[in-house]
N, C-alpha and C positions, 0 to 999 in steps of 0.2 A: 504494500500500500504506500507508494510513493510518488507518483506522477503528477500528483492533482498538487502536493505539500509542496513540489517541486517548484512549481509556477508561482509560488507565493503564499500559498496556503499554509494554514495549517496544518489541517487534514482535507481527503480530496473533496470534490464535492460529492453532494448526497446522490447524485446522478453518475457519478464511477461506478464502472464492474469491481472497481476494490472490494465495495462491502458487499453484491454478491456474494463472493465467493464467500463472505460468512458462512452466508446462510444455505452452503453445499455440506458442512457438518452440525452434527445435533447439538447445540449448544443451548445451553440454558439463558444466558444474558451477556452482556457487552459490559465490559469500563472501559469507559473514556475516559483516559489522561493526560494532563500539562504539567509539566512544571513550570512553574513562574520565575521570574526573577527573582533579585536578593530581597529582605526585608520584610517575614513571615507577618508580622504585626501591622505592617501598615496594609499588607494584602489582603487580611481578614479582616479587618477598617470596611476597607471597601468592598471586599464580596460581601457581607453581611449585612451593613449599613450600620454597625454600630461600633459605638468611639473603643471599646473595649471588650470586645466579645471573649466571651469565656470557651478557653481550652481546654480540654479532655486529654489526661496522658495514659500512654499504652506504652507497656514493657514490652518488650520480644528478644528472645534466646531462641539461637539457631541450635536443632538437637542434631548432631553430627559424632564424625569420627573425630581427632584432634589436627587431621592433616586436611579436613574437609571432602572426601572423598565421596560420599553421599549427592552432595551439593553437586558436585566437578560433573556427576553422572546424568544432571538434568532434573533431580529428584532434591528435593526441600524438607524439613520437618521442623515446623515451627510454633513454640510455644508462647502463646500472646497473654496477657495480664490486659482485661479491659475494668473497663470503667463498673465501678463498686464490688471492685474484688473478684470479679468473674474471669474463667480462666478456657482458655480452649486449646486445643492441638490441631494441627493440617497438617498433611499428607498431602504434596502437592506435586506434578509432575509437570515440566513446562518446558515449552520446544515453540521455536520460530514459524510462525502458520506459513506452509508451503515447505519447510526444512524437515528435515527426519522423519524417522519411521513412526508411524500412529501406534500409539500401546493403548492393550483394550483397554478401557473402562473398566472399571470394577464396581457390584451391586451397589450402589446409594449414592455414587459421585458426582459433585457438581462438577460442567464443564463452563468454560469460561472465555470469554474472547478478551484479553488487555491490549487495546486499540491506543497507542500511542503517536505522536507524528511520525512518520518513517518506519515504524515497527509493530508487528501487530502478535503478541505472545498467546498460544492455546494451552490452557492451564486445567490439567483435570484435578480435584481434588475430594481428599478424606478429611472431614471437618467433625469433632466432635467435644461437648464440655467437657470438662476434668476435675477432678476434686482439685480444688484449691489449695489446701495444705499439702498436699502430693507435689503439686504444680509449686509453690515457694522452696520446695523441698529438693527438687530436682535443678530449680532456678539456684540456690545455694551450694551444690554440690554434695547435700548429706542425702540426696536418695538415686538410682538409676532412673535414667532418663527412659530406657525401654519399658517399664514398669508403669509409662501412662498409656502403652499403643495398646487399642483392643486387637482384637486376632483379627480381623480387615483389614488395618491399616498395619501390619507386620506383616503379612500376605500380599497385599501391595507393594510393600516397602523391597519386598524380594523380587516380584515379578519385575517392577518397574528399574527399580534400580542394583540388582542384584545382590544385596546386601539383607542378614538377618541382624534386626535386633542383637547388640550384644552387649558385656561390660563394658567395652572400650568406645561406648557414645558418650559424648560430655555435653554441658551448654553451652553454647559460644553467647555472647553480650554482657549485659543488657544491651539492647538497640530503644532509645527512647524518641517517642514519636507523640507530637502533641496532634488532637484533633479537634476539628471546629464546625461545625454544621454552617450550611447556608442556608438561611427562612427558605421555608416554598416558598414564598410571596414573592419574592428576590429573583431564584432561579425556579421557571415555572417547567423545564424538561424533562424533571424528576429530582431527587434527593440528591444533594451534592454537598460535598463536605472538603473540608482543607486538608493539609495535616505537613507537619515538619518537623522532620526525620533530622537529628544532631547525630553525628558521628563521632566515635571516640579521637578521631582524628580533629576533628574540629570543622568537618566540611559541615554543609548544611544543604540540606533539598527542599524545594516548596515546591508540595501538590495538589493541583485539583481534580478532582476524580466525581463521575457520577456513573450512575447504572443504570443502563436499559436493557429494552427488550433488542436479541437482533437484527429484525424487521426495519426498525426506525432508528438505528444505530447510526447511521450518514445526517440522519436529521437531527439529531443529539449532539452529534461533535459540532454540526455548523451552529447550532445555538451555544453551544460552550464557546465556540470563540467570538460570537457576538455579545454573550456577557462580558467574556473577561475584557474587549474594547468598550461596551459601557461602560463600566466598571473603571476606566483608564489602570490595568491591571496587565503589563506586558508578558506573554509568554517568555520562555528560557529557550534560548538560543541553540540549549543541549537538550538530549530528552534520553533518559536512560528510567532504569527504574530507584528505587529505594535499595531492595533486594540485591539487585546487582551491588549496586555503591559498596553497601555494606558486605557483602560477600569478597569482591577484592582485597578489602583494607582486612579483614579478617587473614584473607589468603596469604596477603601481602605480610603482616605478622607472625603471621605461620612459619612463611618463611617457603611458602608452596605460589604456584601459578595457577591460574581458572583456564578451563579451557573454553571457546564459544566466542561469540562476535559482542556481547553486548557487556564488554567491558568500560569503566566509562571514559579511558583514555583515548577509545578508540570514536567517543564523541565531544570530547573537547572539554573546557576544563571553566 
C-alpha cells in the first residue's frame, strides 16, 4: 500500500485497489495509524479539545527468550498492565500483508489488519485476562513467565513460532505507554485514542490509532488525516510501529540483531 502515500498522501485514497486487497482475507477489523510529531501534550490539547486531558498509563513486558528469539521468529508474547489493575496476555503473530507464508489461524483468534503509511502488518492473535498477582509476579521476576499461557496459546506458540514454553522465558521492560481517548464528538469515524510510548533509551513515539471495520477502512484513514489537519496536528515524517522501536533497542542491549525490514533505522530517525 504505497502508490497513492506516494503522491503526497498519507494513505492512498479510499478508491485504491490497496484496500481491496484487504478484504481478499478474513479479517476481523483494520487500525489505522500515524505517528505525529514531537510534543505528546500539546497533541492531545488539540485532538481532544481540552487544555489538559487526562492520560491512562499501561505497562508492557515483552515475554521472550533473553537473546529474543521468539520475537526474531515473527511471533510476540506480550504482557500488558491496563488501567485499574487489569492485566492481559497476547499471543500474536505478525508478517508484512503480501510477504511470507500464511500460518493457520488457530480456534478463537482475532485477525487484524495494522494499516500504516507505506506499511500495512497482518497480525493474528491469542488474547486473554490473567490473574493479576501472577501477572506482577512474572512482571518482577519471582514467578515463570510460561505459567500465564493456557494450552492454546502454548500450542500456538509452537506451531507459529517453533518454540515450547520453557524456564528460560524472562520479561523484557517495562515499556511505559501513556493513553488518551479522543471525545466521539471530536473524531466522529469511530473510537480513536493517542498514546506515547517513552523508551528506556529516551526516544519517544506519538500515536494515533482508530478501528474499523474492513469495508470502510480507505474511508477511515482519509478522515484520520483530515482530523489531524483540522486539528493543525502534523503527521511524522517516519512511521514504524511502537513494537518494532522497542524491540530493537531491547535487541540492541542484548547485544543481538532483528531480523525483517521494519526496523526503525531503516525509516529515519
Amino acid at each position: 500500500m504505497g502508490r497513492g502515500a506516494q503522491r503526497g498522501r498519507v494513505f492512498p485514497s479510499p478508491r485504491s485497489a490497496d484496500w481491496q486487497s484487504l478484504l481478499d482475507e478474513d479479517a476481523d477489523s483494520v487500525e489505522v495509524k500515524v505517528l505525529l510529531g514531537p510534543g505528546p501534550d500539546a497533541a492531545a490539547a488539540a485532538l481532544t479539545g481540552r487544555a489538559a486531558p487526562r492520560w491512562r498509563l499501561r505497562r508492557l513486558h515483552l515475554l521472550d527468550t533473553p537473546d529474543l528469539a521468539i520475537a526474531r521468529s515473527g511471533v510476540e508474547m506480550r504482557l500488558r498492565r491496563r488501567a485499574r489493575g487489569r492485566h492481559d496476555l497476547t499471543v500474536r503473530a505478525r508478517r508484512r500483508h503480501g510477504r511470507g507464508a500464511r500460518r493457520p489461524h488457530p480456534p478463537g483468534a482475532r485477525v487484524e489488519f495494522d494499516v500504516l503509511p507505506g506499511a500495512v502488518w497482518h497480525t493474528v492473535e491469542l488474547r486473554r485476562d490473567v490473574d493479576p498477582v501472577l501477572a506482577e509476579a512474572v512482571a518482577d521476576g519471582t514467578a515463570r513467565p510460561d505459567e500465564l499461557l493456557t494450552p492454546d496459546q502454548e500450542e500456538w506458540l509452537w506451531a507459529a513460532a517453533g518454540v515450547f514454553p520453557t524456564a528460560s522465558l524472562v520479561a523484557h521492560g517495562p515499556l511505559a505507554v501513556r493513553r488518551v481517548g479522543v471525545p466521539d464528538g471530536r473524531f466522529r469515524a469511530g473510537r480513536a485514542h493517542l498514546e506515547h510510548a517513552r523508551y528506556p533509551s529516551g526516544r519517544e513515539l506519538v500515536e494515533f490509532s482508530t478501528r474499523c471495520r474492513p469495508d470502510v477502512a480507505g474511508e477511515v484513514a482519509r478522515d484520520v488525516t483530515r482530523f489531524l489537519a483540522a486539528a493543525g496536528v502534523a503527521p511524522s515524517r517516519r512511521h514504524v510501529t511502537k513494537t518494532a522501536v522497542w524491540l530493537d533497542e531491547l535487541a540492541r542491549s542484548a547485544g543481538t540483531s532483528r531480523d525483517g525490514d521494519e526496523l526503525p533505522a531503516a525509516h529515519g530517525n
